[in-house]
N, C-alpha and C positions, 0 to 999 in steps of 0.2 A: 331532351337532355340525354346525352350518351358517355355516361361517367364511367371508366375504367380502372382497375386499381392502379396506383404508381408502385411498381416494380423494378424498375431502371431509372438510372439518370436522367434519360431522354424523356421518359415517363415525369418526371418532377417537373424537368422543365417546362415539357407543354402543359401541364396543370398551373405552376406559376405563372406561365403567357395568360392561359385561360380566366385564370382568377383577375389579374390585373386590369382585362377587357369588361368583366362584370360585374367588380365588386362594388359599383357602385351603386346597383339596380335597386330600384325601388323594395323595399321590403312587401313579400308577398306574392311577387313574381315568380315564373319557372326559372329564370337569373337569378335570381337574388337566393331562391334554394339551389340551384347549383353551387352557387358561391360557399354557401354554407356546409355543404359535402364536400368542395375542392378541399376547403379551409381546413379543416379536421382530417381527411387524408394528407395534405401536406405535411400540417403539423406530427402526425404519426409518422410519415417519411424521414423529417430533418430532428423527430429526437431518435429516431431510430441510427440514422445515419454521420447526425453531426450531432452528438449530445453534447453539451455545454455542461463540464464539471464546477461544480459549486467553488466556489474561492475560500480562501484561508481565510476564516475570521480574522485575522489579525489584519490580511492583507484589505479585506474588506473596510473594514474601519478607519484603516486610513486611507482609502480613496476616498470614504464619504467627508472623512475631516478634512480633506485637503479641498474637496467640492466644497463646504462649505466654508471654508477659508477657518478652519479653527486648530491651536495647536494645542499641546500636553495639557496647559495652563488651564487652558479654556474647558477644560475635562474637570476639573481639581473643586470639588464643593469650598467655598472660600467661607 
């Protein structure tokens, strides 16, 4: 196992490549703990790099009403 930090792009990428070849390894192998250190350096990489800002409560709410198919009405204690 020769794990490097990801520092570049090119760095995330080839850790992505890496992870998708072993992520499927038996639990308990030298794979399967690679995977598990790729995993958590990526994850540190892409909230570092592409952080995902929380949404508008308001806006949230109605994506979940509109996934669940329900309007105003259907909110409204009868």
């Amino acid at each position: 196992m020769n794990i490097e930090p990801i520092k570049t792009e090119d760095n995330y990428l080839m850790a992505l490549q890496r992870l998708e070849v072993i992520f499927d390894m038996p639990v308990g192998t030298e794979e399967s703990d690679e995977a598990d250190i790729l995993g958590l350096m990526i994850d540190g990489y892409e909230k570092k790099h592409y952080p995902v800002e929380a949404p508008d409560p308001i806006e949230a709410i109605k994506i979940r009403m509109e996934e669940m198919q329900l309007t105003q009405i259907d909110l409204v204690d009868a």
